[in-house]
C-alpha positions as CSV (number, residue, x, y, z in Angstrom):
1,X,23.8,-79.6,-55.7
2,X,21.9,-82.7,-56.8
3,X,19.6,-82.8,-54.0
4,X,18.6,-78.9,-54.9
5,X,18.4,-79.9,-59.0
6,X,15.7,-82.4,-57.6
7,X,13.9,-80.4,-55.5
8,X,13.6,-77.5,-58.0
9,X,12.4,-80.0,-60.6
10,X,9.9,-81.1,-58.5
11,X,8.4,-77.8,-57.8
12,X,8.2,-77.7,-61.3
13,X,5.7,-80.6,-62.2
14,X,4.2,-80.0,-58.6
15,X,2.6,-76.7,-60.2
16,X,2.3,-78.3,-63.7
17,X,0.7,-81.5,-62.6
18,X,-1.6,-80.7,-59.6
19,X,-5.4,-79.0,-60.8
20,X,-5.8,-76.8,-58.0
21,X,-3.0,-74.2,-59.0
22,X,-4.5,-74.0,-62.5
23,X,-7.7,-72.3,-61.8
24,X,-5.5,-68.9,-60.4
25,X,-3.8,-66.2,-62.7
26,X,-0.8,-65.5,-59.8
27,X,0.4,-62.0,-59.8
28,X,3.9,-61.4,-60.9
29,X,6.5,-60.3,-57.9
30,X,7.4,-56.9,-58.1
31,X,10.9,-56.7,-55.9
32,X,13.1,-56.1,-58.6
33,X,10.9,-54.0,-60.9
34,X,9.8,-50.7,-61.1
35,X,6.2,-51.3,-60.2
36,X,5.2,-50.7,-56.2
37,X,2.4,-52.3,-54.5
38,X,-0.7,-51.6,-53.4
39,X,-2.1,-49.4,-50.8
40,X,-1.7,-50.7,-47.3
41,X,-0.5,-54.5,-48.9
42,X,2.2,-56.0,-46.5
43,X,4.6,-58.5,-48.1
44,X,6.8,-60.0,-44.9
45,X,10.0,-62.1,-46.3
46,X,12.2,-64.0,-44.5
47,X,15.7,-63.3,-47.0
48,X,14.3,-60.7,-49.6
49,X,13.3,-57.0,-48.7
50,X,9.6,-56.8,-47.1
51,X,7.7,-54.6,-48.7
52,X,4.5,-52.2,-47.6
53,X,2.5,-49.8,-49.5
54,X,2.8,-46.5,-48.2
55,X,0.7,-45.2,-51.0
56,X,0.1,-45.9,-54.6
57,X,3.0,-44.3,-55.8
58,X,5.4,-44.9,-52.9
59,X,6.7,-48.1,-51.1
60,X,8.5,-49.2,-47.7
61,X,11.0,-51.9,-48.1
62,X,13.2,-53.6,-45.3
63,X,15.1,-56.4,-44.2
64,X,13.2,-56.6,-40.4
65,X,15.0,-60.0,-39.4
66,X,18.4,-58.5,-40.2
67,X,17.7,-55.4,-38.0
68,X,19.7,-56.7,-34.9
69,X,23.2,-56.7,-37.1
70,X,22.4,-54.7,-39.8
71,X,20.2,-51.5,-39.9
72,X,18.4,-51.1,-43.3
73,X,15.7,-48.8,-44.3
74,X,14.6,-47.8,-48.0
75,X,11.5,-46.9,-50.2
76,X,10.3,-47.6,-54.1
77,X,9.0,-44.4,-55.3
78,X,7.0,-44.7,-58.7
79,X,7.3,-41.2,-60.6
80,X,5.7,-42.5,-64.3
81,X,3.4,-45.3,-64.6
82,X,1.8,-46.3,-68.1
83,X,-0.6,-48.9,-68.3
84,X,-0.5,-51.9,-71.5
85,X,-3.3,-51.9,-74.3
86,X,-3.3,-55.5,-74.2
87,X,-4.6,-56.2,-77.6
88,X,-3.2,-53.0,-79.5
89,X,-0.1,-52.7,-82.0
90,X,3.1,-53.9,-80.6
91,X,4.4,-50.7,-79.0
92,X,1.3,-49.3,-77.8
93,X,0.5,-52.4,-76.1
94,X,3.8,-52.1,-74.0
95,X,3.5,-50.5,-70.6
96,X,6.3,-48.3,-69.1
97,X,6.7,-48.0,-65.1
98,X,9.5,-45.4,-64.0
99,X,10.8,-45.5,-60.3
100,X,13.3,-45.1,-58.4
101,X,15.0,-47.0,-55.1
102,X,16.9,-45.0,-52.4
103,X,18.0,-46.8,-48.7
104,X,19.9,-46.6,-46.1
105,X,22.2,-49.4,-44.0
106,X,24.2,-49.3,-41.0
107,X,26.8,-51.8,-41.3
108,X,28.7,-51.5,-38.2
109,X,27.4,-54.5,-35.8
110,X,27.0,-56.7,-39.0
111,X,31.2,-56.4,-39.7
112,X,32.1,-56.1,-36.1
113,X,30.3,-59.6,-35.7
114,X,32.0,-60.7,-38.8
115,X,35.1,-60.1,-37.5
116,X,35.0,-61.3,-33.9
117,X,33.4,-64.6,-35.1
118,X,35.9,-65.4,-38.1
119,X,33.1,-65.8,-40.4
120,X,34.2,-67.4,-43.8
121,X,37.7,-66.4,-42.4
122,X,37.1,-63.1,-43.3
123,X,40.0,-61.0,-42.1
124,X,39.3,-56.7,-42.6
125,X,43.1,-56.1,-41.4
126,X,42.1,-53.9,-38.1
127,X,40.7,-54.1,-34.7
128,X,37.8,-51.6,-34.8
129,X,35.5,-49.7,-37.1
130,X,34.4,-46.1,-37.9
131,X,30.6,-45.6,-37.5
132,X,29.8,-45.1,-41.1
133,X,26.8,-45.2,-43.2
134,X,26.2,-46.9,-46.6
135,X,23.5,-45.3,-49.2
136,X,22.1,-46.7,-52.3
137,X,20.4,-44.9,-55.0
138,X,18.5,-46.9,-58.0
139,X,17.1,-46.1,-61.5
140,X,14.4,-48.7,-62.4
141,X,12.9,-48.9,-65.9
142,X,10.0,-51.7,-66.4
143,X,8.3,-52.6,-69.7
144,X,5.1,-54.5,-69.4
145,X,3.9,-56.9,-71.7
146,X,0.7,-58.2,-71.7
147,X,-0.7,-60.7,-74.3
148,X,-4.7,-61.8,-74.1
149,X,-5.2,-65.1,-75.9
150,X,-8.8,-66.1,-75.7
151,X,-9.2,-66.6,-71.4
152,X,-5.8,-66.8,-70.7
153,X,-3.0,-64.0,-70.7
154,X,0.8,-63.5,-71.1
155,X,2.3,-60.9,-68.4
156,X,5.8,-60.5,-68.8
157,X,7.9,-57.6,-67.1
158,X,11.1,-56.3,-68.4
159,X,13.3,-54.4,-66.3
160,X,16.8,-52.5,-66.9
161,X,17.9,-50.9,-63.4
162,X,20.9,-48.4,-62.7
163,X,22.5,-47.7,-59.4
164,X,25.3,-46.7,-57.1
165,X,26.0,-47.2,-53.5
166,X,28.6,-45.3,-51.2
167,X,29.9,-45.1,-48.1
168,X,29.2,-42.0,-46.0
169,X,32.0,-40.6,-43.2
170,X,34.1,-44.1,-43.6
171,X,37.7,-43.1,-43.7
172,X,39.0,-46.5,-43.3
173,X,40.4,-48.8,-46.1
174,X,39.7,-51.8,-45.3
175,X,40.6,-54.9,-46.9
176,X,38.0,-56.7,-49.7
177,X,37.2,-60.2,-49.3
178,X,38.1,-62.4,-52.3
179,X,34.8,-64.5,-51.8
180,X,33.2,-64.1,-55.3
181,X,29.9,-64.0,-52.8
182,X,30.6,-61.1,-50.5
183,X,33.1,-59.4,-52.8
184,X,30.7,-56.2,-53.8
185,X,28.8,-56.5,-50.6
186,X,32.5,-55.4,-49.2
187,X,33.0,-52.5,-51.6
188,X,31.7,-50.3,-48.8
189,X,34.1,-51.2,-46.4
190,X,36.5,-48.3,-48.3
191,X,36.7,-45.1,-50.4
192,X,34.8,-47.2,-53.1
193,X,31.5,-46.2,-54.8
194,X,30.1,-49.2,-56.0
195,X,28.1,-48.8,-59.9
196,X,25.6,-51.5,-61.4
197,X,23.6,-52.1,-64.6
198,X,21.0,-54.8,-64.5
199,X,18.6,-56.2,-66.4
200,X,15.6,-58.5,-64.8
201,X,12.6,-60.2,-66.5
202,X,9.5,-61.2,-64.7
203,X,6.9,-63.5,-65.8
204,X,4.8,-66.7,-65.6
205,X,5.8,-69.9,-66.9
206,X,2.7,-72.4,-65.8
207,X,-0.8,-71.8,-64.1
208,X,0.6,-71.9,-60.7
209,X,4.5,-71.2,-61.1
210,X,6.1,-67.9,-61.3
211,X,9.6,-67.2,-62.3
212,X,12.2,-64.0,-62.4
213,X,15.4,-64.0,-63.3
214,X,18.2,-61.1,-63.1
215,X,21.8,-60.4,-64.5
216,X,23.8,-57.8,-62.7
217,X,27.3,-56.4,-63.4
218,X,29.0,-54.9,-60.5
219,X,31.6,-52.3,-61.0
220,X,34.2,-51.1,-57.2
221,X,35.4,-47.3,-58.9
222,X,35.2,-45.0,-61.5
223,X,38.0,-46.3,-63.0
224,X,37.0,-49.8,-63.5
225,X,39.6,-52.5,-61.4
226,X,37.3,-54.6,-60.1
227,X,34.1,-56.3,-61.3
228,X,31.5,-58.4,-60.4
229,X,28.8,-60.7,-62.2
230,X,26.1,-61.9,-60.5
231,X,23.2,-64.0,-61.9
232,X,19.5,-65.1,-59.8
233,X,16.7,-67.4,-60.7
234,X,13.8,-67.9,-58.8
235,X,10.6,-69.6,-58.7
236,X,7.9,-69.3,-56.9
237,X,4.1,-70.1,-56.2
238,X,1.3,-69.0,-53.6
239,X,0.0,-71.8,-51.1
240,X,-3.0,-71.4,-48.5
241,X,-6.6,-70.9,-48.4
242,X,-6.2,-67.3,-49.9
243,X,-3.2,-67.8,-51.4
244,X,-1.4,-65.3,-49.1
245,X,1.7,-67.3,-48.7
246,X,4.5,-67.3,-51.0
247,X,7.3,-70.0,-51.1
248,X,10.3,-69.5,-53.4
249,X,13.4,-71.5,-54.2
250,X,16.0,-70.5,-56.5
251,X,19.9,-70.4,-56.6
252,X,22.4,-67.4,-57.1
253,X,26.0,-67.6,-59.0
254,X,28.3,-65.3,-58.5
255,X,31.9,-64.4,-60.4
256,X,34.5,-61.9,-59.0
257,X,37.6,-60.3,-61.1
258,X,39.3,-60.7,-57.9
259,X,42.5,-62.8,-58.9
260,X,42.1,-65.3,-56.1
261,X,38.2,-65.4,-57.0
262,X,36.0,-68.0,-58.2
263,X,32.5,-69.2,-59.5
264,X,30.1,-69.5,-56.0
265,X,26.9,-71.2,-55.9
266,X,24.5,-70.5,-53.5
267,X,20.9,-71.9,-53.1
268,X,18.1,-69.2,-52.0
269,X,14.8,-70.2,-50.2
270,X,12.1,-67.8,-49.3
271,X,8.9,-67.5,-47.6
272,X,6.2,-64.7,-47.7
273,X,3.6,-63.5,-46.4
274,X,0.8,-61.2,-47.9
275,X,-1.8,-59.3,-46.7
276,X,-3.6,-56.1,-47.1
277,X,-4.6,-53.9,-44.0
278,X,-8.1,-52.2,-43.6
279,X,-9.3,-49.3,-42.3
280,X,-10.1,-50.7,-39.2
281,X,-7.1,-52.3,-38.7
282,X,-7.9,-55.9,-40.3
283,X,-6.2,-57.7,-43.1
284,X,-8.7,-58.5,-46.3
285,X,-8.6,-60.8,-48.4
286,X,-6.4,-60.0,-51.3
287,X,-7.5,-62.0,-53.7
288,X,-11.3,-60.6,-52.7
289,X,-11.3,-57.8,-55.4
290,X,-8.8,-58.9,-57.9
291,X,-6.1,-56.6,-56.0
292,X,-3.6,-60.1,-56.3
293,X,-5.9,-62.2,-59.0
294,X,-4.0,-60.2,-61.9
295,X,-2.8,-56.8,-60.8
296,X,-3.2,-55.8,-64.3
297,X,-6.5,-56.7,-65.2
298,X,-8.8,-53.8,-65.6
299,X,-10.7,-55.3,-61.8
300,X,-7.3,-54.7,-59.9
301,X,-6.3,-51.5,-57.8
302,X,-4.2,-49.4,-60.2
303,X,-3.1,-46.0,-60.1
């Protein structure tokens, strides 16, 4: 815990201290808001959901290193999309961005490997699984905020989120682990549907370092029995000559109803990727045409 309290800290006055991340305006990272990404941009994580631009309006997000255990698939779709008056009255300067988040997981080799391998002693009380499929469906709801103060600018996104995820052709109750962790990743493993409220904000705290932070409440049922908190923070900066890579270091906590729960830590590193594809075939330069120097600015590819 002490060792990760120092590293974060030093990320911190890393990006404060050192003058060649002031001279770039960093985009904000759009994973957990309603806004999708550009055209033919390809963001390749190593822990958090790739993304790629199908269109303007619509965007391709998986998880391609967890393929092997556990099949995922989804897409972003952006159905309203506002832009900010940056320098207007207080509610017209607001943006709204309205999409929506729908995917598809197979979880079958991911438990089965679970199982056989006595991972976190994780016991689902049988010898086999149904082949079952898990679906998700999202609400997001963003608010931009943009404030212009002489050169410099404010961008802040608010996001609320709704959703739900079921189990499809499972008929087997299995048992939920009381790891405050895994607890509502396991709500699928029965005749559960899993419903969540969030709420995330998105912004920039220095020049060069980037921050988002989510709450999420978790509730297994209609009929509420079982609940779960879960809270993320996460920072993060762009490195290289073009800036197309994208560490990130943060830490999740995690709270379960679950009588035999408890508070879980858990430290969460990242590292992206960006590029943009041509027509030929070729990535560009993001940062070439403002598409990543502020992806609000009036130079940047909007709808």
């Amino acid at each position: 815990m002490k060792k990760f309290l120092f590293s974060l800290l030093f990320v911190f006055l890393s990006m404060s201290v050192f003058p060649q991340y002031r001279q770039f305006s960093h985009p904000i990272w759009t994973i957990g808001t309603a806004k999708t990404i550009g055209k033919k941009e390809v963001h390749l994580n190593t822990l958090f959901y790739s993304q790629y631009g199908l269109t303007k309006r619509v965007e391709i997000q998986s998880k391609p290193l967890w393929w092997i255990k556990f099949p995922n698939l989804g897409a972003k779709i952006n159905w309203i999309y506002k832009k900010p008056t940056p320098n207007a009255e207080f509610i017209k300067r607001k943006g709204i961005i309205v999409s929506t988040k729908h995917f598809g997981f197979y979880p079958n080799p991911l438990l089965k490997y679970v199982q056989n391998n006595n991972v976190h002693n994780i016991d689902f009380g049988i010898s086999s699984f149904d082949n079952f499929f898990v679906i998700k469906n999202e609400l997001l709801i963003s608010l931009i905020n943009r404030k212009n103060k002489g050169c410099t600018s404010k961008l802040s996104i608010y996001t609320l989120k709704f959703g739900n995820q079921k189990a499809l052709n499972n008929s087997q109750n299995l048992i939920l682990t009381d790891n405050s962790m895994l607890f509502r990743q396991t709500s699928m493993l029965g005749d559960y549907s899993l419903w969540y409220i969030g709420f995330d904000l998105d912004s920039k705290l220095t020049y060069g370092l980037n921050y988002c932070i989510d709450f999420d409440v978790y509730a297994v049922g209609l009929i509420v029995s079982n609940w779960v908190f879960e809270h993320k923070s996460i920072f993060y900066w762009y490195m290289g000559t073009n800036k197309r890579i994208r560490p990130s270091i943060g830490y999740q906590l995690s709270y379960a109803s679950h009588p035999d729960a408890k508070m879980s830590f858990m430290p969460l590193f990242d590292l992206s990727y960006l590029l943009k594809i041509s027509k030929k075939g070729k990535d560009n330069d993001l940062f070439e045409k403002g598409v990543l120097e502020d992806m609000y600015d009036d130079r940047s590819e909007l709808y």
